[in-house]
C-alpha positions as CSV (number, residue, x, y, z in Angstrom):
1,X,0.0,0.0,0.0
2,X,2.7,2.4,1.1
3,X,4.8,2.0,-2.4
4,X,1.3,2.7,-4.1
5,X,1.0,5.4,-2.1
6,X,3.8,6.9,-2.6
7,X,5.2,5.8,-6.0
8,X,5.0,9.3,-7.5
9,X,8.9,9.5,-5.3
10,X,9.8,6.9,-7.9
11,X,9.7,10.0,-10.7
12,X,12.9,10.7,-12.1
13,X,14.5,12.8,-14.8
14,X,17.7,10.4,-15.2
15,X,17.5,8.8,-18.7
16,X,18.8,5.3,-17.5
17,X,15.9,5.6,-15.2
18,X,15.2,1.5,-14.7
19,X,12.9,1.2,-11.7
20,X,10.0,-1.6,-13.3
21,X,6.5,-0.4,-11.7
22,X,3.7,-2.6,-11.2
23,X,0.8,-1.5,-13.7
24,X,-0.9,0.2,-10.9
25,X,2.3,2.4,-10.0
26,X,3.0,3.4,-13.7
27,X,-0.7,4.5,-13.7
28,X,-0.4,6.3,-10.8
29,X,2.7,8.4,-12.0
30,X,0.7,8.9,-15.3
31,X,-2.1,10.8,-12.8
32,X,0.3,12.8,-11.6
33,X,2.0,13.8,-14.5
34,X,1.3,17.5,-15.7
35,X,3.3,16.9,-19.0
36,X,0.7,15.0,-20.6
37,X,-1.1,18.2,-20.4
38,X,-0.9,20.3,-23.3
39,X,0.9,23.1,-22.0
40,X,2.4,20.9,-20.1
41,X,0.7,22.1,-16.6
42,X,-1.9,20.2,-15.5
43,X,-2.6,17.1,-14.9
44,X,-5.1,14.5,-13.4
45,X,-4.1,15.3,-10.0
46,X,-5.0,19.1,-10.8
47,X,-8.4,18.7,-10.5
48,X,-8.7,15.4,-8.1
49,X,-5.7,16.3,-5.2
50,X,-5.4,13.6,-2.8
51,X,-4.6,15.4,0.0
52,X,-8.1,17.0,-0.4
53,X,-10.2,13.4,-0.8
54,X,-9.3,13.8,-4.6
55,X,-11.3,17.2,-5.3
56,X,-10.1,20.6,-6.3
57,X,-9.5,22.4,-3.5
58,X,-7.5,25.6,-6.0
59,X,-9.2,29.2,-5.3
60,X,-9.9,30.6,-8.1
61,X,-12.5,32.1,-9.8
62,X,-14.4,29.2,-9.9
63,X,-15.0,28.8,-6.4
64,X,-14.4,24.8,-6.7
65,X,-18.0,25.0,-8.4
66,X,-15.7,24.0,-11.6
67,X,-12.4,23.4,-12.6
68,X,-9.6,25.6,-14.3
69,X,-8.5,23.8,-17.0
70,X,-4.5,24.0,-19.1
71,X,-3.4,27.8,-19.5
72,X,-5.4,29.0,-17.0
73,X,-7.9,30.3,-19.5
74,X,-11.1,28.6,-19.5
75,X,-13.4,26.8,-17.0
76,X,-15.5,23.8,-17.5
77,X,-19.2,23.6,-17.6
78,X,-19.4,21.0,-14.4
79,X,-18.3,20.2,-10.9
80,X,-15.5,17.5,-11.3
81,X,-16.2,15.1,-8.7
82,X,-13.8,13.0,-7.0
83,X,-11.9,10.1,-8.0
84,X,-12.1,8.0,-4.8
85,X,-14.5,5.3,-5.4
86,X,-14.9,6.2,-8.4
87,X,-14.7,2.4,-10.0
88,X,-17.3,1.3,-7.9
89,X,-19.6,2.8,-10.7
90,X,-20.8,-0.3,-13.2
91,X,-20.2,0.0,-16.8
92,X,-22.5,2.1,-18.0
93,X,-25.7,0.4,-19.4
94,X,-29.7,0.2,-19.4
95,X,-31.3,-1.6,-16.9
96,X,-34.3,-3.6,-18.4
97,X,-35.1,-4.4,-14.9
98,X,-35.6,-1.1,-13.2
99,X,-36.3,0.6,-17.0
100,X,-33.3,3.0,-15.9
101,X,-29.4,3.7,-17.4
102,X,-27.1,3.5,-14.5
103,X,-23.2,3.0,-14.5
104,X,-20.4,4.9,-16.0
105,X,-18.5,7.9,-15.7
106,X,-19.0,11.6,-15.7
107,X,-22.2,13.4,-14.9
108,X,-24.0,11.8,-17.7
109,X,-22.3,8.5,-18.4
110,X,-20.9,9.1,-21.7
111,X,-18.1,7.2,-20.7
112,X,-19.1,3.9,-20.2
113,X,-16.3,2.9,-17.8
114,X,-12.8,4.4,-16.3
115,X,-10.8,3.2,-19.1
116,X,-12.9,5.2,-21.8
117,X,-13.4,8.3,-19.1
118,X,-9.6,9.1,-19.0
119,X,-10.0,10.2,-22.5
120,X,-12.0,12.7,-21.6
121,X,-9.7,15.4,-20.2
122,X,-6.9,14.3,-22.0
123,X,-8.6,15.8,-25.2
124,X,-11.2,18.5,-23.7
125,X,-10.4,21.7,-25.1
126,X,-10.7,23.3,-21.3
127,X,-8.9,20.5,-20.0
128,X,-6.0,19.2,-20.5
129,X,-6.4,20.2,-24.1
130,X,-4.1,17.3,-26.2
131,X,-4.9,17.1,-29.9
132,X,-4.8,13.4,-30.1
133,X,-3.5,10.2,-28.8
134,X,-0.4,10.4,-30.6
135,X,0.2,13.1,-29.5
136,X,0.1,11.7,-26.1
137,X,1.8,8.4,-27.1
138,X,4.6,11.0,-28.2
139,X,5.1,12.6,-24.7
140,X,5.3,9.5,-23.0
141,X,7.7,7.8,-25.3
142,X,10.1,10.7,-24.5
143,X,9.8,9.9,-21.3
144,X,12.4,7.0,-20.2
145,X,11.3,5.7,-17.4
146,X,7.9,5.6,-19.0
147,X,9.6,3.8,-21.9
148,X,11.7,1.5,-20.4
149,X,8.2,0.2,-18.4
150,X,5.6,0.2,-21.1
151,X,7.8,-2.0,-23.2
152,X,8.6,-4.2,-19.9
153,X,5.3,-4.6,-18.9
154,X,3.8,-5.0,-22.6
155,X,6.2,-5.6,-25.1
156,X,8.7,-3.6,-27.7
157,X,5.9,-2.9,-30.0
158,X,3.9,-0.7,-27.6
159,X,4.6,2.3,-29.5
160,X,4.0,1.2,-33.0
161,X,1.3,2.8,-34.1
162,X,-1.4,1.4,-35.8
163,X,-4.3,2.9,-38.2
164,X,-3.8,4.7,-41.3
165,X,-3.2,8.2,-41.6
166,X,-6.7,9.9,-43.6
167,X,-8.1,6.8,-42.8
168,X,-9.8,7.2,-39.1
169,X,-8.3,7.1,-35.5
170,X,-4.4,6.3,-35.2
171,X,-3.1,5.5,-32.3
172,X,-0.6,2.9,-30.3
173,X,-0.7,0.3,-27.6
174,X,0.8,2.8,-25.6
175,X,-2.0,5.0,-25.1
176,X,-4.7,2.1,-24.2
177,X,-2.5,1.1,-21.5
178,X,-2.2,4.7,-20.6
179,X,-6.1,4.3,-20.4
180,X,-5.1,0.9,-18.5
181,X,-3.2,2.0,-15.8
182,X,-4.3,4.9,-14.3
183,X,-8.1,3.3,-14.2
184,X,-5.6,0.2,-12.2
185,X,-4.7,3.0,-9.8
186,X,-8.0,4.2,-9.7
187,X,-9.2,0.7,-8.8
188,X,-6.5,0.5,-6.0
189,X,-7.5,0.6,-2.1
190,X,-5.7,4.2,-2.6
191,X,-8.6,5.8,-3.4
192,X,-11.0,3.1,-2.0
193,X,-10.4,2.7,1.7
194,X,-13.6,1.6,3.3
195,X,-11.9,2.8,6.8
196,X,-14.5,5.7,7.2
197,X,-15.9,5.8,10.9
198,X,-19.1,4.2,9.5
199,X,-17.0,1.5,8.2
200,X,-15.1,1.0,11.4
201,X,-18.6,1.0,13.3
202,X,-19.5,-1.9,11.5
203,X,-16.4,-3.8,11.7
204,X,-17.5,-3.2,15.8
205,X,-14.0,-0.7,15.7
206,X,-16.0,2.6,16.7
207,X,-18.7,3.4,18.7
208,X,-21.7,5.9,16.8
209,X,-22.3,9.0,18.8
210,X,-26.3,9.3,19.9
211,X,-26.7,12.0,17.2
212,X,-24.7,9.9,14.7
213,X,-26.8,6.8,15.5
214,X,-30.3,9.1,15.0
215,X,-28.8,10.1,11.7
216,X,-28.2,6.9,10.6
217,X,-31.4,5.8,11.5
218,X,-33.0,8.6,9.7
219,X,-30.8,7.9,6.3
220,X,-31.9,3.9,6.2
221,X,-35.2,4.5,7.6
222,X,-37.8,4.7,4.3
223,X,-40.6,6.1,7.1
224,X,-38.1,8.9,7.9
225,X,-36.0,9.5,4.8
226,X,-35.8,8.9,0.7
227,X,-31.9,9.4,1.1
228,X,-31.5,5.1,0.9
229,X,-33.6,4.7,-2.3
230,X,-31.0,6.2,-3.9
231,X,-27.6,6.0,-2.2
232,X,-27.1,2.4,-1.8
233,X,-26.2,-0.7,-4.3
234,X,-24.3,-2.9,-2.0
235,X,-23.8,-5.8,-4.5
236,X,-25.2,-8.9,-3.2
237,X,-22.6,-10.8,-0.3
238,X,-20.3,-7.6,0.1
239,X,-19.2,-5.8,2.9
240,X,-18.7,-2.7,1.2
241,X,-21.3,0.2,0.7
242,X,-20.5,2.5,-2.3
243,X,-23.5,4.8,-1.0
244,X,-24.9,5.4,-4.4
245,X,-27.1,3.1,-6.7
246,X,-25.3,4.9,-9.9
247,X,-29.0,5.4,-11.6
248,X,-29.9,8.5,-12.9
249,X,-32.6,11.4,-11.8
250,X,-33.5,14.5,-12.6
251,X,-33.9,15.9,-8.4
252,X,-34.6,19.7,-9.7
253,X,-31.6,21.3,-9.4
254,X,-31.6,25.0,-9.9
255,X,-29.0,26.2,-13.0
256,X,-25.7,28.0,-11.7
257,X,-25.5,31.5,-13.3
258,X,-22.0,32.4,-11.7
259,X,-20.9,28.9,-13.6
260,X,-22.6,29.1,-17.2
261,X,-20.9,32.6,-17.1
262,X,-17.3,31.5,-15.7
263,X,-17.5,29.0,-18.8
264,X,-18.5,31.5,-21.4
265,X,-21.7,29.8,-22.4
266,X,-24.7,31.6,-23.3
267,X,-27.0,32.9,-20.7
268,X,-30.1,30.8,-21.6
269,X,-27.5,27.8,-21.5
270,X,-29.2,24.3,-20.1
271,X,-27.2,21.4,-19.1
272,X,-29.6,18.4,-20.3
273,X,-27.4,15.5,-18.6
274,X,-28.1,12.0,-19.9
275,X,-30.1,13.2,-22.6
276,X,-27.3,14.1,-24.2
277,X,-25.1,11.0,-23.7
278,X,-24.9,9.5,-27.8
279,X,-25.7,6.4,-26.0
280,X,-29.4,7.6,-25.7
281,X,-30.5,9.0,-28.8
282,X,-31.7,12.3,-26.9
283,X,-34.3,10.9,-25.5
284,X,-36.0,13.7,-24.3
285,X,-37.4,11.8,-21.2
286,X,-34.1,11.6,-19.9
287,X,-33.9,15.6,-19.9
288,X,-32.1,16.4,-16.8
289,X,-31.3,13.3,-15.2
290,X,-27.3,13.3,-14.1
291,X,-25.9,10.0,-11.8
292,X,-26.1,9.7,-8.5
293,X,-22.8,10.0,-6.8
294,X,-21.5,8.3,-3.8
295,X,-21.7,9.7,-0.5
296,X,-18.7,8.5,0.5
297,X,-16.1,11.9,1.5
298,X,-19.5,13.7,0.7
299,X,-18.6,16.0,4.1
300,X,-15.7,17.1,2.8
301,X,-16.1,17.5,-1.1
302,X,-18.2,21.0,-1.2
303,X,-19.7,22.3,-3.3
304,X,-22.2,19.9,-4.4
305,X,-24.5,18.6,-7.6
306,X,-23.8,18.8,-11.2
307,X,-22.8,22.5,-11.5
308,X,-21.8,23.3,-7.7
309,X,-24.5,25.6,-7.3
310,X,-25.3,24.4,-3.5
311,X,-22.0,25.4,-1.2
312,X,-22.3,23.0,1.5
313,X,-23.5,20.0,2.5
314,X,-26.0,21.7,5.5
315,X,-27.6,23.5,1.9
316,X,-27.8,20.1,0.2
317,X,-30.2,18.7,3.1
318,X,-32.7,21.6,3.4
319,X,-32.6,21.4,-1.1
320,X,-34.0,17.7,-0.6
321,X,-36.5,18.7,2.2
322,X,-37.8,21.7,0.3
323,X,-39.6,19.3,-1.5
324,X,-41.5,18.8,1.6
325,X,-40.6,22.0,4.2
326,X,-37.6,23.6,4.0
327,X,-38.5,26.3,1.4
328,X,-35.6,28.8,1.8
329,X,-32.2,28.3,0.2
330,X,-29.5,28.8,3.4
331,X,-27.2,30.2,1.1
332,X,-29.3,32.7,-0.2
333,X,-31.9,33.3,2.4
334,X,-35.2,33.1,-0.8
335,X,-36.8,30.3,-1.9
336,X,-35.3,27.6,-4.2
337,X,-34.9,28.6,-7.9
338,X,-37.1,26.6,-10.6
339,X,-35.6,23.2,-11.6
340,X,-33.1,23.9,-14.7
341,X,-35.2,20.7,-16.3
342,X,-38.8,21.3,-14.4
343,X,-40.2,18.7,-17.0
344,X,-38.4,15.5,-16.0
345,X,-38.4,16.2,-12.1
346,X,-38.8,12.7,-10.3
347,X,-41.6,14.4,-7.8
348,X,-42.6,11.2,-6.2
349,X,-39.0,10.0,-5.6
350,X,-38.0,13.8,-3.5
351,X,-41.4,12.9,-1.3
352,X,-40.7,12.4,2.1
353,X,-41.4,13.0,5.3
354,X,-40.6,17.0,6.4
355,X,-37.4,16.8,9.0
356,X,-37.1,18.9,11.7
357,X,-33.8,21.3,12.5
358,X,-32.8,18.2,15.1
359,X,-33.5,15.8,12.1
360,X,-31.0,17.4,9.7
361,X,-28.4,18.1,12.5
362,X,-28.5,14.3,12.7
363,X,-28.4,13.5,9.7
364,X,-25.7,15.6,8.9
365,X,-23.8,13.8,11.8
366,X,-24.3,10.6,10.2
367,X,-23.0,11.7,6.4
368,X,-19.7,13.2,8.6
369,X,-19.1,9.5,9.1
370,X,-18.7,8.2,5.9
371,X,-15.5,10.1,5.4
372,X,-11.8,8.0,5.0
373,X,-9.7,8.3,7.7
374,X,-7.1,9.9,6.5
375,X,-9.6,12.7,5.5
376,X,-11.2,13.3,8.5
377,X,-9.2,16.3,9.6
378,X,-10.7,18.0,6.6
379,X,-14.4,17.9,8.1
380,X,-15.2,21.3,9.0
381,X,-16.5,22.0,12.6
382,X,-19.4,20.8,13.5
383,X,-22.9,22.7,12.7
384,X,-20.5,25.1,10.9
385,X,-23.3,25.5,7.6
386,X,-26.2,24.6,9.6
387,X,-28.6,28.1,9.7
């Protein structure tokens, strides 16, 4: 665990560099690379910093709502999430069952799993801005200690390239285990713990406070909360909660003016989420609807939904119980804006039972305990947000 941890020491600039990585080592130097950033500035790690529960804790502009991409120019159009727990998501896929897409990556699932995801902000103009995966293949095969451990672990032809120029996509073997890797280091117990205090409490390692255990009640309880029909999917015989069913809703969240503006999209600009994943066909019932994320590290990941328009998480409770009391925004002291989708809103699903001050202090308690030990001094005070 401790070489994983730490094998970004294993970096050198010496080109006799000979130090053979596991694959999930290699991958892990690869997210921390900012040279296979255009400019040569950013990297994964940029925006998912693992001293801060893999989120971006830079202060800019963006207010952490969204992410400054290479240059220092421009600003996405979403809240990047974190990274930890990230491969607990399933492929992405429809569920005949439940009628309902669930699984893969981003916001809306256009990438269907963390191999195809890391292609994302490799590419993304306001990301890490590369042309193309030659271009990529190129950097690393300057690199010699990349070098000498792609063709280690998979051969002397990794960086032949294959595909005709004109002709449709080129690319090497160098650049799908690129692809390879860092989703093996995102897979790693690095970034998936399970040593939260929650965890420990059921491992009979640490005892619930009363207002903890009234929180927890109130989370699993269907009579007292909605919060379990969506954030669990234990598989069936594991230990491990991911805290998130990875379907997709539409819950109503109001659009993020200070965001659309920071990205230099238009004022009337609507994010439409799964609808416009290819994989759907725009499907206009699917409007709105973006994946549910874990919970896990939820305490310490601010600010929250799709376009970080709620700050923290005290503002996330009283958004799901305005549904049912809690009309005022904390943040803003006025009443909830309109839905940015209104026409897809899963009304039944947000019904629940109305919780009281002493309710949501609990509750709160309760989602403080699903953060990972080693990110537990990040937690802000207690009741800090609460209004």
């Amino acid at each position: 665990m401790n070489r994983l941890l730490w094998a970004s020491a294993l970096i050198t600039t010496s080109a006799t560099a000979a130090t053979l990585l596991t694959p999930e080592e290699l991958g892990q130097l690869f997210f921390f690379d900012p040279s296979l950033s255009q400019a040569q500035d950013i990297g994964c790690f940029t925006c998912h910093q693992p001293a801060y529960a893999f989120a971006d804790p830079r202060q800019n502009a963006g207010k952490g709502m969204v992410s400054l991409g290479s240059g220092g120019m421009h600003y996405g159009i979403r809240n990047a999430p974190p990274v930890t727990y990230a491969a607990n998501s399933p492929r992405f896929h429809y569920d005949a069952d439940s009628g309902l897409y669930r699984g893969g990556q981003f916001w809306d699932g256009r990438a269907s799993d963390l191999e195809e995801q890391i292609t994302g902000p490799l590419f993304t103009s306001f990301e890490m801005n590369m042309p193309d995966a030659l271009a990529v293949t190129a950097r690393l095969e300057k690199n010699a200690q990349y070098a000498y451990n792609l063709k280690a672990l998979y051969g002397s032809a990794v960086f032949n390239t294959v595909g005709k120029p004109g002709l449709g996509y080129q690319t090497a073997r160098a650049f799908s285990e690129l692809q390879n890797t860092i989703a093996a280091y995102e897979r790693s117990p690095a970034l998936r713990s399970y040593d939260s205090k929650y965890d420990r409490y059921l491992q009979g390692q640490a005892t619930l406070t009363p207002q903890e255990e009234r929180g927890r009640q109130i989370f699993f309880d269907p009579a007292c909360s909605n919060c379990a029909s969506c954030h669990l999917g234990k598989a069936p015989g594991s230990t491990e909660e991911p805290f998130s069913n990875y379907y997709y809703y539409n819950i109503g969240v109001p659009r993020n003016p200070e965001l659309i503006r920071l990205a230099g999209r238009a004022a009337d600009y609507i994010d439409h989420g799964l609808m416009a994943n290819p994989r759907t066909d725009g499907n206009a019932s699917l409007d709105g609807k973006f994946r549910t994320p874990t919970l896990r590290n939820i305490a310490v990941t601010a600010p929250y939904m799709h376009n970080g328009v709620i700050p923290d998480l005290r503002g996330v409770l009283h958004f799901f119980d305005h549904y049912n009391q809690a009309r005022t925004n904390p943040a803003t002291g006025k009443n909830w804006d309109a839905p940015e989708v209104a026409e897809t809103v899963d009304s039944v699903r947000l019904q629940a039972p109305p919780l009281t001050d002493t309710d949501l202090d609990a509750l709160e308690a309760f989602l403080r305990t699903l953060t990972d030990a080693r990110y537990e001094s990040l937690l802000p005070p207690a009741g800090m947000n609460q209004q």
